[in-house]
N, C-alpha and C positions, 0 to 999 in steps of 0.2 A: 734518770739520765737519758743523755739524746743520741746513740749509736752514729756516728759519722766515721769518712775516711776526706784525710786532704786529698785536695785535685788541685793541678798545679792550670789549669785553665789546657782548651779543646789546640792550641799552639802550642804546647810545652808539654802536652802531658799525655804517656802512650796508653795509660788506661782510660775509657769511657766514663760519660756520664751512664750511658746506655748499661754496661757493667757494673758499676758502683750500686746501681737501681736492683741489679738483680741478685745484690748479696741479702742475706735475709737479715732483717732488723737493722739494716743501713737504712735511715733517713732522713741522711743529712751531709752534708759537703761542709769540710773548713779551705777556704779558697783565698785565692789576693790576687791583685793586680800584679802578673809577674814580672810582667816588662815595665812594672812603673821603676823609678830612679829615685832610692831616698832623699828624701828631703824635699822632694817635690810633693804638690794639693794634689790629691787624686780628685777627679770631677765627679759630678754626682751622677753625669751620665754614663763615664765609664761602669758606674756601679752598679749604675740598675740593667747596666746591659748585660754585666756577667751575674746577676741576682736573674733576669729573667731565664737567661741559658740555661742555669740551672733548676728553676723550674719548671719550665717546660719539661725537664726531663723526668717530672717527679720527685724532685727529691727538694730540700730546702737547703741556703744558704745559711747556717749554721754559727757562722762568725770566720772573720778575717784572721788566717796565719802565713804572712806578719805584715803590719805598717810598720816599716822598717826605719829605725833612727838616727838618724844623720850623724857623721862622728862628731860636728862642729856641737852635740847637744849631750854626747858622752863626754866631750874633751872639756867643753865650759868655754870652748873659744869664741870672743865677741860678737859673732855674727850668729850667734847661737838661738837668739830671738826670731829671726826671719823666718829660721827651719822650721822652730817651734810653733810658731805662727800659721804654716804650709802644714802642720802637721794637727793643729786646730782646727783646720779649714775642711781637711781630709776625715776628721770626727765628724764635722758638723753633717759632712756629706754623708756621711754611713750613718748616722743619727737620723738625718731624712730618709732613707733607703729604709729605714727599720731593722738595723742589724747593731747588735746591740755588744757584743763581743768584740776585742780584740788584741788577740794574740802579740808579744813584741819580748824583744832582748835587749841586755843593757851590754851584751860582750863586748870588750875592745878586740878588734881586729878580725877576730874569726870569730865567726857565728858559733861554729863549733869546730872540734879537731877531731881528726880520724888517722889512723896512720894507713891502713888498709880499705880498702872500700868494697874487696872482692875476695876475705878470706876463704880456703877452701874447708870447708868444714868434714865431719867424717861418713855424713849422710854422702855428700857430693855437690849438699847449696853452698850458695858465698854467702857473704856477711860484712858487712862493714865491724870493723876491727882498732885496736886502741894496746899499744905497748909505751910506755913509757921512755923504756930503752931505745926505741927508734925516734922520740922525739929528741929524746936525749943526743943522737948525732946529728941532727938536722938544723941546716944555717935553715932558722925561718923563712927565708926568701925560696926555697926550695922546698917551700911547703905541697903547693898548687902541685908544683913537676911531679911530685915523687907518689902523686894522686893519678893525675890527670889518666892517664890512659886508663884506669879503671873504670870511668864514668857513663860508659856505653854512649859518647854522642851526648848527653845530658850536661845543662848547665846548672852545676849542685849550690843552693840557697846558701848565702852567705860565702859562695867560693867564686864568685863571678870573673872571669877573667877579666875583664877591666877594673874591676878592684883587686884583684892579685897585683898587675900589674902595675897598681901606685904602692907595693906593700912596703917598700923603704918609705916611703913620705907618710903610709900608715902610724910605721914604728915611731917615727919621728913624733906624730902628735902627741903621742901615748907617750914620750919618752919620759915627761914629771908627773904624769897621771898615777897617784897610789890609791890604794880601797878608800881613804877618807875622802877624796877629792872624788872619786868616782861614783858615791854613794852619796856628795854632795852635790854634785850633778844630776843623779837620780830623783834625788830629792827638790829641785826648781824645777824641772821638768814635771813631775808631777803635780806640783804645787800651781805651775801656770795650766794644764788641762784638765783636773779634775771641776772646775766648776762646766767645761762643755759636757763633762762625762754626766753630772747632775743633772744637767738641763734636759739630755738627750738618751739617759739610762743607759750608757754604754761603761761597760765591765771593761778594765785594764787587765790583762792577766798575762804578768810579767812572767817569759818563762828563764829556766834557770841555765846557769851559765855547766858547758857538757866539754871536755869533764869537771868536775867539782873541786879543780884545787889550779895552780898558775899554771900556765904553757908560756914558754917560752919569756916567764919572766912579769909579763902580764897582768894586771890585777883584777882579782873573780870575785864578784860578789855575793850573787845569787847560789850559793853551794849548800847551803845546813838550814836548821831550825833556827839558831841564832840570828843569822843574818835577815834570813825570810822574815820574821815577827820584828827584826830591829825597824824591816824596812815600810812592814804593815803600821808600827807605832807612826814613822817620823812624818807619815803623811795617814793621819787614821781616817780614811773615807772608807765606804764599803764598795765603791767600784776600785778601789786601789785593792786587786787583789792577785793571785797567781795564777800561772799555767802548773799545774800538779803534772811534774814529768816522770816517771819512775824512774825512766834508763839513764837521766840526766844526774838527780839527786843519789841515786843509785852507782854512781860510778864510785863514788866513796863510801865504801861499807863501813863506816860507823855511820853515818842515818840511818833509822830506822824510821823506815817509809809509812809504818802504819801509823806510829805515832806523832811524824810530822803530819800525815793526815789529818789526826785529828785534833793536831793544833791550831789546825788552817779552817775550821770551822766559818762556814760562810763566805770562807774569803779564796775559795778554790774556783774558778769559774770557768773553767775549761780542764782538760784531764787527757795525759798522753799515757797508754800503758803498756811498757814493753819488758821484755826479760832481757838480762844478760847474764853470759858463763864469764866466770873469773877463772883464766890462769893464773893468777897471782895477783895482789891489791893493784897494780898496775900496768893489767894485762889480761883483758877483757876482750868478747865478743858478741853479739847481737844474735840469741841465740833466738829459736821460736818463742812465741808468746804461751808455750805451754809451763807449767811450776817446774813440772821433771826435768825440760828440759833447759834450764837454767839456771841460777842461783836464790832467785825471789822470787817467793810465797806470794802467787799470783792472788791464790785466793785470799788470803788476808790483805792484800791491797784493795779489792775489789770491796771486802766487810766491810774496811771502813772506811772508803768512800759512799758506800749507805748508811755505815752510824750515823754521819755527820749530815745527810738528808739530800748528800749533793745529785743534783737535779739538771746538772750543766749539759754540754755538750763533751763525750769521750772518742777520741778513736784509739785506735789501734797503731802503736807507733811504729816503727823503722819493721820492716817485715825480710827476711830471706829472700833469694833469688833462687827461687825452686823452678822443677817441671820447662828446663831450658828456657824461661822466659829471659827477655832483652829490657830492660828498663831503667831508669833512673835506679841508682844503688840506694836499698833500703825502701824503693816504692813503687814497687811494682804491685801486681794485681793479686797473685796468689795466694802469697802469704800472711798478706794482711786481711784477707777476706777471711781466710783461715783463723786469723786471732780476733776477727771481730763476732765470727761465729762462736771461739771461746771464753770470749770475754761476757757477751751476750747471755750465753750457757750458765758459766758464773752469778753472774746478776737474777738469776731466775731462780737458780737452787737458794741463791741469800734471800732473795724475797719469797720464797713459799716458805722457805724454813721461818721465816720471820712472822708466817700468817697470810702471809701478800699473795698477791693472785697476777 
C-alpha cells in the first residue's frame, strides 16, 4: 500500500506540501481541482499543473478525491448526457496525465452529514460529531447554518455555500428519486465511462454514502456489503470498484468492516482509515485513529486489507483538532500525521509477522 494524505491544493489548504513531505512514510497526495464546478471537463492542463506542484515537492500524485457528479447524473434528468460527456472528457484528461485513480460519491444532496464539526472531547481536541437526535430537529435548509461557524474560515467539500444556497431546488430534484431509481442512475453512469476507464486504466472507487442509513429522508445506497457487491455485479468491470472508508461504513455497527474487506477483494482501490467513539448507534464521534481510543479494531482493519493484497493508495482519514491548531474541521496537520504514523506502524508489525520485511 501507498501512505498518502488529502491536500486540498496550495489556495485552500493551510497544511503544506512542504509538511506533508516531512511525515515519515507519506508519499503521496490524494488532490482535486477544488475550484473546479461539477459537471464541468477539467483540462489537461489544469492537471498537469497541480500533478507538477506536487512533485516538485517530492511527493506523488496518488489519485484524484473527488470528480464530483453533477446532480443532473444522480437524478437521470435529460440533460444528463452532456455532464456525462464533460465528465468522460475529464477521464480522458487524467488518463493522459497518468493518474489512474479516482475517488467519487453517488450522495443525493450532502456529500456527507455532520451535526457537530467542533465537539469538545475530554482530552481538550474537537472533533466532528453526528447525533441523530439533532438531525431529527433540523428543517434541512438549516443544515449549512447550524454548521457554519464551526469551519474555521474553510470551505467544507460537498457543503459549498452556493450549493447550500439552491438546497430547496436541491430537495426538489431528489423529490421521486428512491434507491432503485438511484442505483439505476449509478448503473448508466457507469456503463457509459467504464470503456474510458479500460482504455486509460483508471480505477472508479466509489466511496460510500457517511452516515450509512437516510438523513433527512433521502435515499443512500452505498451503506453495507449487500449493496457494495449488488453494485460491483450490475456493472462487473474491475476498474468499477470502491473507496474502502471505515468511518463511513462504520457509522452503522452491524458491518463488519473486516469481512466486507475481504469481500471487496480486488475491487478496493483506494482506502480511507479512521476510528469513531459511539455514544449510542446514533451518536458518534471522530475519535483518534488509535483502537483504544475508539470503537474499531484498527488493527484487524489493517490485517485484512493485506489478506486481500491490497496495494492501493491509504490515508489517514478525518483527524482531531489538537495542539491549538486552526484548520479546515477534520484536516488539519496534526493529527493525521499522527494516524498515518500509526497506521504505518500497523502495516509493518502485519508484514513482518507475516515473513515480510
Amino acid at each position: 500500500m501507498q501512505m498518502t494524505l488529502r491536500w486540498y491544493g496550495s489556495k485552500f489548504d493551510t497544511v503544506t506540501l512542504k509538511q506533508i513531505r516531512q511525515i515519515p512514510g507519506v508519499t503521496g497526495v490524494i488532490s482535486t481541482l477544488y475550484d473546479s464546478v461539477p459537471g464541468e471537463a477539467w483540462t489537461l492542463e489544469d492537471i498537469l499543473a497541480l500533478k507538477k506542484e506536487i512533485e516538485d515537492a517530492g511527493l506523488q500524485l496518488a489519485g484524484i478525491e473527488s470528480v464530483n457528479i453533477h446532480d443532473a447524473i444522480k437524478t437521470g434528468a435529460p440533460d444528463r448526457d452532456t455532464y456525462i460527456d464533460n465528465y468522460i472528457t475529464t477521464l480522458e484528461n487524467l488518463g493522459k496525465a497518468d493518474i489512474h485513480m479516482v475517488c467519487y460519491n453517488f450522495m443525493p444532496v450532502f456529500d456527507w452529514t455532520r451535526t457537530e464539526l467542533a465537539r469538545v472531547r475530554p482530552d481538550g481536541s474537537t472533533v466532528l460529531a453526528y447525533t441523530q437526535e439533532a438531525v431529527d430537529k433540523l428543517n434541512p435548509e438549516d443544515m449549512f447554518a447550524s454548521i457554519s461557524a464551526d469551519t474555521n474560515g474553510s470551505i467544507m467539500p460537498g457543503w459549498e455555500p452556493e450549493r447550500m444556497e439552491k438546497i430547496k431546488d436541491l430537495f426538489a430534484m431528489y423529490e421521486k428519486i428512491d434507491e432503485e431509481t438511484l442505483f439505476a442512475n449509478l448503473r448508466y453512469f457507469l456503463e457509459r465511462i467504464m470503456p474510458t476507464c479500460d482504455k486509460y486504466d483508471i480505477n472508479m472507487a466509489i466511496h460510500p454514502d457517511d452516515p450509512a442509513w437516510s438523513v433527512f429522508g433521502l435515499p443512500r445506497i452505498i451503506i453495507n456489503k449487500e449493496n457494495i457487491l449488488r453494485m460491483m455485479k450490475m456493472v462487473d468491470n474491475p476498474h468499477n470498484g470502491v473507496t474502502f472508508c471505515s468511518g463511513s461504513y462504520g457509522t452503522n455497527l452491524e458491518n463488519d468492516l473486516p469481512d466486507m474487506i475481504r469481500s471487496l477483494k480486488d475491487r478496493i482501490h483506494f482506502a480511507h482509515v479512521r476510528n469513531l467513539k459511539f455514544n449510542s448507534p446514533t451518536d458518534f464521534e471522530e475519535s483518534a485513529h488509535l483502537s483504544s481510543d475508539g470503537t474499531f479494531d484498527m488493527y484487524e482493519i489493517m490485517r485484512a486489507l493485506y489478506d486481500i493484497g491490497f496495494e492501493g493508495p491509504i490515508r489517514p482519514d478525518h483527524g482531531r483538532m489538537i495542539w491549538d491548531e486552526v484548520a479546515m474541521p477534520g484536516y488539519g496537520l496534526y493529527d493525521r500525521a499522527l494516524g498515518a504514523a500509526y497506521l504505518n506502524g500497523l502495516w509493518e508489525a502485519i508484514v513482518k509477522s507475516h515473513g515480510g520485511r
